[in-house]
C-alpha positions as CSV (number, residue, x, y, z in Angstrom):
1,X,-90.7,-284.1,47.8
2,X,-94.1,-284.0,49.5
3,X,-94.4,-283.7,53.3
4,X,-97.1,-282.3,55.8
5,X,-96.3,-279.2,57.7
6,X,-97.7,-278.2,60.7
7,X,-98.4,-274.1,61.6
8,X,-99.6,-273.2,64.9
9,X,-101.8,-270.0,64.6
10,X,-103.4,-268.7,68.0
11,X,-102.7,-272.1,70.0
12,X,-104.1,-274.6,67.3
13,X,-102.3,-276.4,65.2
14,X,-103.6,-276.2,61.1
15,X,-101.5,-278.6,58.2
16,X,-100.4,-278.2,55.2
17,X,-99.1,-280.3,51.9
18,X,-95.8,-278.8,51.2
19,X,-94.0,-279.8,48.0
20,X,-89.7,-278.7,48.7
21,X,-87.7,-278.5,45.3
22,X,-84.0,-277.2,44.7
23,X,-84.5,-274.2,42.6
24,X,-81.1,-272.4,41.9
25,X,-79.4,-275.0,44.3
26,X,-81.6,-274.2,47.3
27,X,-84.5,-275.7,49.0
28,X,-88.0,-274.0,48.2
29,X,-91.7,-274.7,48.4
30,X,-93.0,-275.1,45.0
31,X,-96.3,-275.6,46.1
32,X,-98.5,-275.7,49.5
33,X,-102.4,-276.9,50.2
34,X,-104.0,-276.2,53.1
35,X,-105.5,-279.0,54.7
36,X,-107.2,-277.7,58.1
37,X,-107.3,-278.5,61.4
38,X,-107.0,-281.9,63.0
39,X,-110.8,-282.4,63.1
40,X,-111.2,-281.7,59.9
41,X,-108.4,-283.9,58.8
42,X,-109.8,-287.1,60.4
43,X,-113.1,-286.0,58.9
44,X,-111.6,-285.9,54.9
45,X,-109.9,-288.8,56.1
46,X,-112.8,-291.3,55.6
47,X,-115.6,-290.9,52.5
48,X,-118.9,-292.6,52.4
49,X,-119.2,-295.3,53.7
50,X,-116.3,-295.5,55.5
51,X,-113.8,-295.5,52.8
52,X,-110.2,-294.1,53.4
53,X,-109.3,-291.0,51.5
54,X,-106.4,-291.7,49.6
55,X,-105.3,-288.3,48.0
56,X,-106.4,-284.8,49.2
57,X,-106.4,-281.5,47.1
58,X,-108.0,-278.2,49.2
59,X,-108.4,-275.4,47.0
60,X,-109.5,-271.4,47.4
61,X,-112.8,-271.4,46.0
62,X,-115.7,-269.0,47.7
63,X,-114.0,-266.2,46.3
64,X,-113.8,-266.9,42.9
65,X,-117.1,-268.9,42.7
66,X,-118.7,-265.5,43.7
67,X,-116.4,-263.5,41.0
68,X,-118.0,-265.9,38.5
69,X,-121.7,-265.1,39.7
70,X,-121.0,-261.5,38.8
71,X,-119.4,-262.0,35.4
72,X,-122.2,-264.3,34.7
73,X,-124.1,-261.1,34.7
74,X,-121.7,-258.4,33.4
75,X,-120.3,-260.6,30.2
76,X,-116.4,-258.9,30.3
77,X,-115.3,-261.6,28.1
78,X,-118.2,-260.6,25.4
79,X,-117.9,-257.5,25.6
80,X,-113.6,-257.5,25.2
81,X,-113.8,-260.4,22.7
82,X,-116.7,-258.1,20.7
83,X,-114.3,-254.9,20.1
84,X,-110.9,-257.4,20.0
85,X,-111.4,-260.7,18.7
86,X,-110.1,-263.1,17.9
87,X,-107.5,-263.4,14.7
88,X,-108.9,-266.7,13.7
89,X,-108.4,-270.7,14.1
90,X,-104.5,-269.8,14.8
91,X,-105.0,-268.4,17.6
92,X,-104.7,-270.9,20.1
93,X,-105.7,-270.3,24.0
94,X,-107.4,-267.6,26.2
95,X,-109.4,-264.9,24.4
96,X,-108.2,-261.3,25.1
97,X,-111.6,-261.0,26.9
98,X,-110.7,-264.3,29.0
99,X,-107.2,-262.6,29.7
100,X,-109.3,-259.5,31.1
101,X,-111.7,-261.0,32.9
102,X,-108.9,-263.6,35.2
103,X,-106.5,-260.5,35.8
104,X,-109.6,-258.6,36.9
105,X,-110.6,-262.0,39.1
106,X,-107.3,-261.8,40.8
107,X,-107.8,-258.2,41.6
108,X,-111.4,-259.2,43.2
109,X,-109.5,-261.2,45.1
110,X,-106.1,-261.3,46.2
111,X,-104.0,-258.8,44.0
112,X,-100.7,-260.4,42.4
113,X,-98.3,-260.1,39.9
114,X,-98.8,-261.3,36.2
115,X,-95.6,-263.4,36.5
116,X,-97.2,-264.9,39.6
117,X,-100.6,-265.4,38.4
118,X,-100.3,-269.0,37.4
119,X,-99.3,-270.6,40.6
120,X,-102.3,-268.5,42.3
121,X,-104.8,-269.7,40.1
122,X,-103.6,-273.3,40.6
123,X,-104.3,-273.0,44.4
124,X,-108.0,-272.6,43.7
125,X,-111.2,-273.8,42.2
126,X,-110.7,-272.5,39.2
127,X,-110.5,-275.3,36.7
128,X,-114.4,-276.1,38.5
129,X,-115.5,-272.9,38.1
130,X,-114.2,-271.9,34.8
131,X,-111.4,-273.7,33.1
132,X,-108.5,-272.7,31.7
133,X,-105.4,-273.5,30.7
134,X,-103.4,-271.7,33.8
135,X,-100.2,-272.6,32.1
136,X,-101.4,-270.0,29.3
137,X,-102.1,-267.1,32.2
138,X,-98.3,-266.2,32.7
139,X,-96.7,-262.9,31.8
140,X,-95.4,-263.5,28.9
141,X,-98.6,-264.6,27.5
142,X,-100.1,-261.3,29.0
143,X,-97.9,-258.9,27.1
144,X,-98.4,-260.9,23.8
145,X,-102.6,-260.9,24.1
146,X,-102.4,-256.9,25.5
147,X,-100.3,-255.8,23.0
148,X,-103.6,-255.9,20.4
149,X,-105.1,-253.7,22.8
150,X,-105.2,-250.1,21.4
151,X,-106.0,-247.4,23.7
152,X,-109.4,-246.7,21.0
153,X,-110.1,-250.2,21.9
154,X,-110.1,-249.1,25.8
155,X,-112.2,-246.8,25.5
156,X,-114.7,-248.5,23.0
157,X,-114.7,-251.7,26.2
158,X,-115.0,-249.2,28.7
159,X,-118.1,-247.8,27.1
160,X,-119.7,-251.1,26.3
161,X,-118.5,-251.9,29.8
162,X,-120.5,-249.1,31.6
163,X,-123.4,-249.6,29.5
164,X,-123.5,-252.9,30.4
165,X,-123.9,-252.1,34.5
166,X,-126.4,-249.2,33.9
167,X,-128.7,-252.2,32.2
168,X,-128.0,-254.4,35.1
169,X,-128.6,-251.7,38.0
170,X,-130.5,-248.9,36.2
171,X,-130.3,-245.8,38.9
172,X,-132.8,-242.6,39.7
173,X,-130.1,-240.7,40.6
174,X,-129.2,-237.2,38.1
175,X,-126.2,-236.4,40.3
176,X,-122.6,-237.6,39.9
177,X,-119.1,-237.3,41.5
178,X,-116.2,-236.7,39.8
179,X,-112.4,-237.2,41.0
180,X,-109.2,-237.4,40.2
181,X,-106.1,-239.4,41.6
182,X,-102.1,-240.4,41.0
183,X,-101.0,-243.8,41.1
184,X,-97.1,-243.7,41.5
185,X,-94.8,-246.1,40.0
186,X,-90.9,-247.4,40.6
187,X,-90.5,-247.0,36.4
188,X,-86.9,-245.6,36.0
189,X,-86.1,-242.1,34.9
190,X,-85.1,-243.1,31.1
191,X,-88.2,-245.5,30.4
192,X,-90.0,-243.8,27.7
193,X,-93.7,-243.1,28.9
194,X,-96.1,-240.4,28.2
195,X,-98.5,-241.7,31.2
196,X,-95.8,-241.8,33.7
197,X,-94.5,-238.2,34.5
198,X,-93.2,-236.8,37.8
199,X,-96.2,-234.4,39.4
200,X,-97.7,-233.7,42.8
201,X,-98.5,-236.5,44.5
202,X,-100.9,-237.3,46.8
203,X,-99.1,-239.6,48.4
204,X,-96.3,-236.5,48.8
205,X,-93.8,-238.5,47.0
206,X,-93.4,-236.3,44.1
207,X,-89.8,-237.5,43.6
208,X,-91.6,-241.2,41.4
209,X,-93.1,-241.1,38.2
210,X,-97.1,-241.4,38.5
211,X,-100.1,-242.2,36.2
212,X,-103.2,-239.9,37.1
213,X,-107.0,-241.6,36.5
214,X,-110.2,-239.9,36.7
215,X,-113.1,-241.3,37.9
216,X,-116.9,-240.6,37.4
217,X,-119.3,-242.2,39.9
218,X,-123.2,-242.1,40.1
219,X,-124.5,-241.1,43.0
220,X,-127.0,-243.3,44.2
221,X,-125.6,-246.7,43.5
222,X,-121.7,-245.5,43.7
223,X,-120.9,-247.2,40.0
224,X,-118.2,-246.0,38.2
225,X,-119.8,-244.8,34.2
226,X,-116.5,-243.1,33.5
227,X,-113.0,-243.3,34.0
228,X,-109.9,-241.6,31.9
229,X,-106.1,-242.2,33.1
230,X,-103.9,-239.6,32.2
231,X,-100.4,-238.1,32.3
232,X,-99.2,-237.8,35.7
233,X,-97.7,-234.2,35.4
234,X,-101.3,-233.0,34.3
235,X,-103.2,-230.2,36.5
236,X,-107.2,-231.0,37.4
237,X,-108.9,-227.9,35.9
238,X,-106.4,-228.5,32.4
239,X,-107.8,-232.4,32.9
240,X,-111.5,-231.2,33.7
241,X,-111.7,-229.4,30.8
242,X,-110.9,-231.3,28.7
243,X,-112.8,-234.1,29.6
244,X,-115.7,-232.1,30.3
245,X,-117.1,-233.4,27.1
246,X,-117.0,-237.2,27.8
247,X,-117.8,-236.7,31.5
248,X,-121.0,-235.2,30.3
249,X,-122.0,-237.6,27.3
250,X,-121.4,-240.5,30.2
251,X,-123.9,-238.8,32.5
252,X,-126.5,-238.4,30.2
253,X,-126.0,-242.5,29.0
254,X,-126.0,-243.3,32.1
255,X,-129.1,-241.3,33.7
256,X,-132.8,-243.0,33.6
257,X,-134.3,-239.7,32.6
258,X,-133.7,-236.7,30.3
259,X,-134.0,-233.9,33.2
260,X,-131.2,-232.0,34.5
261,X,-127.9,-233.6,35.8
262,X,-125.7,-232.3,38.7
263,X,-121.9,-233.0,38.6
264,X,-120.0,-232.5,41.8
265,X,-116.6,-231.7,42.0
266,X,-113.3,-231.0,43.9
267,X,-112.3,-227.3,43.9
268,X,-109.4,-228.3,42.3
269,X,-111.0,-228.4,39.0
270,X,-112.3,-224.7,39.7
271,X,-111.6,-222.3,36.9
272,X,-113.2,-219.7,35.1
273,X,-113.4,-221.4,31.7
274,X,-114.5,-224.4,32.9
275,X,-117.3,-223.1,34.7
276,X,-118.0,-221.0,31.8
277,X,-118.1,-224.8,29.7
278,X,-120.5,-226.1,32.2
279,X,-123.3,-222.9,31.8
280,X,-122.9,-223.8,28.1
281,X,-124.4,-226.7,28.6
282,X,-128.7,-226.3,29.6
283,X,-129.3,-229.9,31.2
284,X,-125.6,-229.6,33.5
285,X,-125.0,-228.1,36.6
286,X,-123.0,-228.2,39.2
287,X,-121.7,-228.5,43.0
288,X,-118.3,-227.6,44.0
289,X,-116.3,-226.4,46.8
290,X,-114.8,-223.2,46.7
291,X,-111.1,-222.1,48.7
292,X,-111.9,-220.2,51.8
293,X,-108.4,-218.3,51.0
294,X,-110.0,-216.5,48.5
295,X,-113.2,-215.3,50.6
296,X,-112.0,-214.4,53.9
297,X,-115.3,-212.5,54.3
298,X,-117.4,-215.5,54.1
299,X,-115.4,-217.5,56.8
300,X,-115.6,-214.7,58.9
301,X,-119.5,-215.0,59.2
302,X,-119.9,-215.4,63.1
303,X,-121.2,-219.6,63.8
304,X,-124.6,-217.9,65.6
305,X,-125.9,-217.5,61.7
306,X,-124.8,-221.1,60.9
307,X,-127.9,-223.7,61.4
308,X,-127.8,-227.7,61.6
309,X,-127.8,-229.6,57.8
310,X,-130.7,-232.3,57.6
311,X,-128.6,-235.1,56.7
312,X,-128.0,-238.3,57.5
313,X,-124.6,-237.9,59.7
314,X,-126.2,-235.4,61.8
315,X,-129.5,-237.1,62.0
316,X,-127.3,-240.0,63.6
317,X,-124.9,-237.6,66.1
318,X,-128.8,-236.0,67.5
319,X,-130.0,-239.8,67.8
320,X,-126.3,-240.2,70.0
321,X,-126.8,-237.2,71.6
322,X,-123.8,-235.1,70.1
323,X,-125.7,-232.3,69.1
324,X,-122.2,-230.0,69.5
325,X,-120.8,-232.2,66.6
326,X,-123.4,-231.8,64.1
327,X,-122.1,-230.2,60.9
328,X,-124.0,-226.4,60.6
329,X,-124.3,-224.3,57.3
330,X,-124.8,-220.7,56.1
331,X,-126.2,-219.6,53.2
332,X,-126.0,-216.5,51.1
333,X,-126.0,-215.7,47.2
334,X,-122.5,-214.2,45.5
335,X,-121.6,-213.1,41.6
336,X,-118.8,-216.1,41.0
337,X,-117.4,-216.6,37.5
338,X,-119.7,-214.3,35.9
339,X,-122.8,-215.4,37.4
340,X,-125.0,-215.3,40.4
341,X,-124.6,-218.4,42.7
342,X,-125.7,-220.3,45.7
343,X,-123.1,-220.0,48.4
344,X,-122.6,-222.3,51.3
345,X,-120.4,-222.4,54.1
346,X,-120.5,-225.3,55.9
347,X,-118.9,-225.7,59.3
348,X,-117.7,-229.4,60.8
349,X,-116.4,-229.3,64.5
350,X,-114.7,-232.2,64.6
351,X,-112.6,-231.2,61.0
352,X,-112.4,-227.9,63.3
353,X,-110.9,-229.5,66.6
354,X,-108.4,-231.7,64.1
355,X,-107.2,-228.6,62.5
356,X,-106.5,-226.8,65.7
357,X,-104.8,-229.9,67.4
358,X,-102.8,-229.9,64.0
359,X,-101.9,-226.2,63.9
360,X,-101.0,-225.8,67.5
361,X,-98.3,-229.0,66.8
362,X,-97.4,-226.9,63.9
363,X,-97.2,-223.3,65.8
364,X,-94.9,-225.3,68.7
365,X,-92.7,-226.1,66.2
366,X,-92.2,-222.6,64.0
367,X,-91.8,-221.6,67.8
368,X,-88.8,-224.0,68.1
369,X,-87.5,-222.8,64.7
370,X,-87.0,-219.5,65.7
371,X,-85.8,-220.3,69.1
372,X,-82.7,-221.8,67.3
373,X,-82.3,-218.7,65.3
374,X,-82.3,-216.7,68.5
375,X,-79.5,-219.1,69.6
376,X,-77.2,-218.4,66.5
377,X,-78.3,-215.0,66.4
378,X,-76.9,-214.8,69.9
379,X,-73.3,-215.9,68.5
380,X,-72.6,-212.3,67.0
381,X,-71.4,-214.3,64.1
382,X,-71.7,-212.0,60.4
383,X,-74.3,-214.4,59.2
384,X,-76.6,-214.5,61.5
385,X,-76.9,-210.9,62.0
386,X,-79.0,-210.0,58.6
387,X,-82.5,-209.8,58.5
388,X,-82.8,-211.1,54.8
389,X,-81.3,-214.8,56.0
390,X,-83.1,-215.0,59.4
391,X,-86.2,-213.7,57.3
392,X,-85.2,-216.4,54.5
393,X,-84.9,-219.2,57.3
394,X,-88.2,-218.4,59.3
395,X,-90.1,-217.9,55.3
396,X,-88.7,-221.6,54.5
397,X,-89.6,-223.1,58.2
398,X,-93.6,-222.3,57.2
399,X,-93.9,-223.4,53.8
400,X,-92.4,-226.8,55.0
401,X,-95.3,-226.4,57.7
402,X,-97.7,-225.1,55.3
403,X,-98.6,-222.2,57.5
404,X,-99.0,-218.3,56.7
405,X,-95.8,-216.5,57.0
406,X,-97.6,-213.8,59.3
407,X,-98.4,-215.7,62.3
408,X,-95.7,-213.9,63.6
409,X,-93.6,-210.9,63.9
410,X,-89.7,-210.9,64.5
411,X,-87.1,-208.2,64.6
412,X,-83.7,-207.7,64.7
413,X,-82.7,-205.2,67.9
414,X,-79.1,-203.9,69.4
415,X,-79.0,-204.3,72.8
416,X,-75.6,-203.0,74.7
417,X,-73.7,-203.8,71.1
418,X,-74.8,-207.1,70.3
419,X,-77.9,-207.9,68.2
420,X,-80.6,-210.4,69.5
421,X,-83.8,-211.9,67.8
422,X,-87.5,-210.6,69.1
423,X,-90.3,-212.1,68.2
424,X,-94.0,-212.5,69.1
425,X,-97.2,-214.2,68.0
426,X,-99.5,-212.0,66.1
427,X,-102.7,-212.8,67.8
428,X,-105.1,-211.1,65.3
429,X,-103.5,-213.1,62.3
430,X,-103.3,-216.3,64.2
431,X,-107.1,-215.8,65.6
432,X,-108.1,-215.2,61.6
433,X,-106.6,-218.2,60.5
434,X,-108.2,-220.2,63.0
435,X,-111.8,-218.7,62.1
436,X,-111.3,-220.9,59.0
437,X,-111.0,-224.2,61.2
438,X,-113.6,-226.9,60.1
439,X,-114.7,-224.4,57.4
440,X,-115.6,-225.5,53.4
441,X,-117.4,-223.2,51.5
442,X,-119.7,-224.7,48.6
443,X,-120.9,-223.1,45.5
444,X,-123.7,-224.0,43.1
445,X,-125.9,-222.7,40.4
446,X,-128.6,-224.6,41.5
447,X,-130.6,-221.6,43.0
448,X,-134.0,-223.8,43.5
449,X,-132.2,-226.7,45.7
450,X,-132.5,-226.8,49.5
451,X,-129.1,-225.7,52.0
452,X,-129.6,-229.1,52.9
453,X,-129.7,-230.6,49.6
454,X,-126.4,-228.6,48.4
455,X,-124.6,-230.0,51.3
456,X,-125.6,-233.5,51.1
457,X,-124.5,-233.7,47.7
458,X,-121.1,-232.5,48.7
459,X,-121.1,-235.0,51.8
460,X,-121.5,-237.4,49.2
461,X,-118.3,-236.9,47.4
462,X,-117.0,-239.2,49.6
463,X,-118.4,-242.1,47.3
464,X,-115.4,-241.6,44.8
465,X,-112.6,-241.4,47.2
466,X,-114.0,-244.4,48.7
467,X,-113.7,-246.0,45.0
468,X,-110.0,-244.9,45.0
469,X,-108.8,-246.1,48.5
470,X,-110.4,-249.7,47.6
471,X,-108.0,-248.8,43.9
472,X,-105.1,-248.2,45.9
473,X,-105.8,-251.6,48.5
474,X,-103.0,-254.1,48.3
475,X,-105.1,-257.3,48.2
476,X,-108.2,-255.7,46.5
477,X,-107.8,-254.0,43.0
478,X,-104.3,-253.1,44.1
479,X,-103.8,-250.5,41.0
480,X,-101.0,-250.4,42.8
481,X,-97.6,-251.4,42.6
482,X,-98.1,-250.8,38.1
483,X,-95.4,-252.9,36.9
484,X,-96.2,-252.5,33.5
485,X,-93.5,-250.0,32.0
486,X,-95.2,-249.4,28.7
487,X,-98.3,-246.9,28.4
488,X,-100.5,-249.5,26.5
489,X,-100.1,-252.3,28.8
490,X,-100.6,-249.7,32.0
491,X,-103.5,-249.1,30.2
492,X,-104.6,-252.1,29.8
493,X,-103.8,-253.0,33.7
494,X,-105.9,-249.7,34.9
495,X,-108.7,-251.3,32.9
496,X,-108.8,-254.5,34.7
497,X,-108.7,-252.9,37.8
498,X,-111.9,-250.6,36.9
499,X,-113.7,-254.2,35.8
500,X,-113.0,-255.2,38.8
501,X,-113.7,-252.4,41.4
502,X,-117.5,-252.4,38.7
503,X,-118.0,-256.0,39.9
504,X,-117.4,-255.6,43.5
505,X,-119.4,-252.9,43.7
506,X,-122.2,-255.0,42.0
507,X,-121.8,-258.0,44.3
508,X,-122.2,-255.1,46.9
509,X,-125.5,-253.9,45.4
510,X,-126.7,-257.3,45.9
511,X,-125.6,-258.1,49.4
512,X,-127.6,-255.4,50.8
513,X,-130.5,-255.9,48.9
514,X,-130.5,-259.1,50.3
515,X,-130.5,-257.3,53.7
516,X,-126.7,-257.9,54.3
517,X,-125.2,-254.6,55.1
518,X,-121.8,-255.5,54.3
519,X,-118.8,-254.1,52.2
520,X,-117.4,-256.4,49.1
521,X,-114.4,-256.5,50.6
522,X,-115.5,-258.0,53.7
523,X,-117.4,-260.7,51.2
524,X,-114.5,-261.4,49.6
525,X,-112.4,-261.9,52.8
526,X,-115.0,-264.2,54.1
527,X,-115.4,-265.9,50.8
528,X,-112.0,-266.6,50.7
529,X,-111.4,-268.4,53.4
530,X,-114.2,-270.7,52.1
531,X,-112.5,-273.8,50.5
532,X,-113.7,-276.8,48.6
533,X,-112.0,-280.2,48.5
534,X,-110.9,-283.2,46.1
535,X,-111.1,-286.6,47.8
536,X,-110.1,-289.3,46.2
537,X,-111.2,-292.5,47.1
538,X,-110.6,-296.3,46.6
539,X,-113.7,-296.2,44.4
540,X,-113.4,-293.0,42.8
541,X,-109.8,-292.8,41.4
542,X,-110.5,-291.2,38.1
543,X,-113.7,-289.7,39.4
544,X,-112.9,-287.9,42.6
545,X,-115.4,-286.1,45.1
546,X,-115.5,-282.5,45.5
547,X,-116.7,-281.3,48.9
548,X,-117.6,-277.8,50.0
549,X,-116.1,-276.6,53.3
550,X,-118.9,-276.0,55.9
551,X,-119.4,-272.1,55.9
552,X,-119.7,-270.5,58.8
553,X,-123.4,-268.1,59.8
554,X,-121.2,-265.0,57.3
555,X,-120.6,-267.4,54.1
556,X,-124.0,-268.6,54.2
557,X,-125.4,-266.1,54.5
558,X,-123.8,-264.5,51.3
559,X,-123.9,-267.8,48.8
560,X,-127.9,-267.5,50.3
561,X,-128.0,-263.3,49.0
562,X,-127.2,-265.1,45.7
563,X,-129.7,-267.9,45.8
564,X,-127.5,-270.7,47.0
565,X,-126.4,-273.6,49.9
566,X,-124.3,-276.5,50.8
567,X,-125.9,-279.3,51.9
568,X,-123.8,-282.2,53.1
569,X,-120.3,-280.6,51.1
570,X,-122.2,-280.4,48.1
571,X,-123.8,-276.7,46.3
572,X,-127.0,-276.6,45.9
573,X,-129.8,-274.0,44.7
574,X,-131.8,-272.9,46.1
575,X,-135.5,-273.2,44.9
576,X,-137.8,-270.6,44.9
């Protein structure tokens, strides 16, 4: 049965259609529409002319109406339906395009399960904006429409996909970021799955099965041209290499010109064969960082040589006066991997304060540690008189820190027949290990570019782990939880959520081009909240009214960045 229910939020009270049905013998909501606040109520309540509103249906609808605007320009459903069409007059329903295209909607929007899909769609606009049968869009219907989908038919979409957004935002840009990342899963020991192995996680919990994906993104306009998910007990530099290939056929497909291209990378990837791979190629080079453990004699350059980077984050800490946080650099020239490179090291106090504040927690502790040995040692007991298991104790105490094991110095003595634990810092390995504090050190073969040029396109490499933190969101993208258990439908799912994080990064292009400096996923958070309405009236039974919700100063200004307005409940155009 039907009822209205009220929620108080902040003070105010807001109502809501709730429909109550037993399901397994108890009493649950099978369906809820938001109606507003009181106002608006006695405002829906009356149509033209006076005439009583005698049904009500409020649906989501900014969000997806601005999903559509994008795939109006992108074409998913062409370009899935032209590498998997369909099998003929039988097949009834969605296309395998349309079934890409409204799991890749939902991750624009509000991220759900497949089993869960229908009811969400039914709380929105979507049978204005684009019908469908939403009965068809359970998961059961999923499974049967992906399981056509090869992985040589990923790849071909992906292409075609990619190609697609270079046309619609061609880019100056020669210079791309690559990354990699793990996307762990609850997928049970005995599931059979290649994707899915156990592996170092950056999430540290190496004890789940994860998928890896690697990502390519352009520099200037941040669009992914490349992605590749992969087995999740795979190392980078085995992965780099081999897609080193691919990586560089998409940069050159994607670039507007036939000059040189620059690919910057995590020194993760680092490797003597694969740089060796990238000086085979004339037109690539690269930027990558380099790990300070290995040159001790670079980090030990004094700061007095390093000078102030031209970029843009320092340009903004001297207009803020915080000169003393600017990040400084120091160049030199090195034989690396066979050749003679460009060397960098780049120097960023407030990385530098963190590190210290972090290390000194993690000194106090190792401190604590071998206080307690001192107590046990104190006990005379057989034990804890050896030096190999007070060694073993205070060796296991800093790899769980992740600290050198030379930090300090401790020694079993005899003192009037018993044995006691001495220890003290070491002060010259402690002081060296904080001389790498806030330290990176870069290396390039570019021997032509500016120090300020080199660092700025490694400053940049935050563009692709912004990509993956908006992959790993839980309303948008939301790779994340995968519960797909086979590899070809986790495939499938990873290439939904790369359509999707494509168009949101479009509708971003546009935004600020329209002067509205804004992320997508504050656009779709505003849009979201922007709902239309079905009135139906006395006079309008079969025929009922839809009304736009009156957007507030943000919404408007984002249907205007896409040349559109409501005027009076109703969406208009606007002309030119």
């Amino acid at each position: 049965m039907a009822h209205l229910h009220k929620k108080m939020k902040k003070g105010r009270p807001y109502y809501y259609i709730r429909e109550i049905a037993r399901v397994d013998g108890k009493p649950k909501v099978v369906n809820q529409i938001y109606l507003g606040s009181v106002e608006r109520l006695l405002e829906l309540s009356k149509g033209a002319g006076g005439e009583v509103c005698l049904k009500i249906s409020v649906q989501e609808f900014g969000a997806l109406w601005l999903a559509n605007l994008i795939e109006q320009k992108v074409g998913v459903v062409s370009i899935v339906d032209s590498v998997v069409p369909k099998t003929g007059d039988q097949e009834k329903g969605p296309s395998v395009g349309e079934y890409f295209l409204y799991a890749a909607w939902n991750r624009m929007i509000d991220a759900c399960s497949k089993r869960a899909l229908p009811e969400w769609f039914r709380s929105t606009a979507i049978q204005f904006i684009r019908p469908v049968d939403v009965d068809a869009l359970d998961s059961r219907r999923y499974w049967e429409k992906w399981d056509r989908v090869t992985e040589e038919h990923i790849k071909t979409i992906a292409a075609k996909l990619f190609e697609r957004v270079a046309q619609i935002e061609k880019s100056n840009s020669d210079c791309f970021l690559f990354d990699t990342t793990n996307y762990y899963t609850y997928m049970a020991s005995g599931t059979d799955s290649k994707l899915a192995r156990r592996g170092k996680n950056k999430d540290g919990k190496d004890w789940l099965r994860q998928v890896g994906v690697a990502l390519l993104v352009n520099r200037e306009s941040k669009l992914p041209f490349f992605y590749r998910e992969y087995e999740g007990n795979q190392h980078d530099s085995v992965l780099f290499r081999s897609l080193l290939a691919q990586v560089f056929e998409a940069m050159k497909r994607a670039a507007s010109e036939k000059g040189d291209l620059t690919l910057v990378f995590d020194k993760g990837m680092n490797s003597e064969e694969n740089i060796g791979l990238i000086d085979t190629h004339e037109r690539l080079h690269f930027i990558t960082s380099y790990s300070p453990a290995f040159a001790t004699d670079l980090t030990a350059v004094r700061l007095s040589q390093f000078k102030p980077v031209d970029s843009l984050v320092n340009r903004e800490l001297a207009r803020l006066g915080r000169q003393d946080n600017q990040i400084l650099a120091w160049r030199t020239t090195s034989e690396l991997w066979g050749k003679q490179r460009t060397v960098l090291v780049t120097y960023n106090p407030a990385t530098a304060a963190n590190q210290r504040y972090a290390f000194d927690k993690k000194l106090l502790r190792l401190q604590e540690t071998l206080f307690e040995l001192r107590t046990k040692v104190r006990t005379q007991k057989p034990h804890w008189i050896k030096k190999e298991i007070i060694d073993k104790h205070y060796r296991e105490a800093c790899e769980h820190l992740h600290i050198p094991k030379d930090l300090y110095e401790f020694s079993l003595e005899k003192e009037e027949d018993k044995w006691k634990l001495v220890f003290r810092k070491n002060y010259y390995r402690i002081g060296k290990h904080i001389e790498r504090f806030g330290k990176n050190i870069l290396v390039t073969d570019h021997m032509d570019w500016s120090t300020d040029q080199i660092a700025q396109a490694s400053l940049d490499r935050y563009m692709v782990e912004q990509s993956f933190r908006l992959t790993k969101d839980d309303g948008l993208v939301g790779v994340m939880p995968i519960r797909h258990w086979t590899d070809s439908k986790i495939r499938c799912h990873i290439l939904a959520c790369i359509i999707s994080l494509c168009c949101l990064r479009l509708l971003e292009i546009r935004l600020h081009k329209s002067g509205l400096d804004i992320s997508a996923a504050t656009a779709m958070e505003q849009m979201h909240k922007l709902h239309s309405c079905l009135c139906w009236t006395a006079a309008s039974k079969n025929a009922p009214q839809r009304i736009i919700e009156e957007p507030t100063d943000l919404q408007a200004r984002i249907m205007e960045a896409f040349g559109f307005k409501t005027a009076g409940g109703v969406l208009q155009k606007i002309e030119n």
